[in-house]
C-alpha positions, -999 to +999 in steps of 0.1 A: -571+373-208-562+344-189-526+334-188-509+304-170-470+305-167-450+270-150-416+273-134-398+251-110-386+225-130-349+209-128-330+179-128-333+164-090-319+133-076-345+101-064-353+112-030-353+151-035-377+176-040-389+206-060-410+234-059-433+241-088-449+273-097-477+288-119-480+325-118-521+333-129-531+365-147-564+371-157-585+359-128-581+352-090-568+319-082-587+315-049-618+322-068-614+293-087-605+251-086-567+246-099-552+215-111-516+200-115-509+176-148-480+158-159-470+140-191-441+113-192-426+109-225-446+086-244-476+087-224-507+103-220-513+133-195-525+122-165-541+144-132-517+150-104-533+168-079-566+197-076-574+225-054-610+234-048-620+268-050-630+288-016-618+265+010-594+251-008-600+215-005-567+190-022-572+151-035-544+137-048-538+109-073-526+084-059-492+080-072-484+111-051-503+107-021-483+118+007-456+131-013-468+156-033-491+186-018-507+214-035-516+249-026-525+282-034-501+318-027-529+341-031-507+371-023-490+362-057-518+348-073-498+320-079-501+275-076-476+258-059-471+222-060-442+207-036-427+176-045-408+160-018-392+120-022-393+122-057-393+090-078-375+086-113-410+073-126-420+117-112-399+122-145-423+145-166-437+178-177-460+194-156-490+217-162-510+239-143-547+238-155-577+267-145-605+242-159-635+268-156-616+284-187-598+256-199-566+272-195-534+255-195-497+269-191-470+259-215-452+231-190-420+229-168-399+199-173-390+177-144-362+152-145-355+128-113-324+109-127-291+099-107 
């Protein structure tokens, strides 16, 4: 059974950063494409960032392009997504996604407030 579990999330200052984390069960994450999503309150959720299977190719959206990178800690079977130079407008949940089973975790809130 495939299961997706987000951690990471906190209330940061604009400027810092955070480490987000999905721990996979179920399946190997290297054996598959991985993406990040986000919801801001009142909005819709929106594609942050994906990581192809095998070589592990990344594209960003790009609201995050250069600040946000994503990868894969196969020793823990686990996707990572650092934040770095966050932005009050970063404020949002974020979900991992395993689209080949359309699998998504529960969210971790993120909160970039002064």
């Amino acid at each position: 059974q495939v299961h997706l579990v987000e951690s990471g999330g906190d209330l940061v200052q604009p400027g810092g950063s955070l480490r987000l984390s999905c721990a996979a069960s179920g399946f190997s994450i290297r054996d598959y494409s991985m993406n990040w999503y986000r919801q801001a309150p009142g909005k819709g959720r929106e594609q942050v960032a994906v990581i192809a299977d095998g070589r592990g190719g990344t594209a960003y959206a790009d609201f995050v392009q250069g600040r946000f990178t994503i990868s894969r800690d196969n020793d823990k079977n686990a996707l990572i997504l650092q934040m770095n130079r966050l932005k009050p407008e970063d404020t949002a949940v974020y979900y991992c996604n395993a689209p080949s089973f359309d699998a998504w975790g529960q969210g971790t809130e993120v909160t970039v407030s002064s």
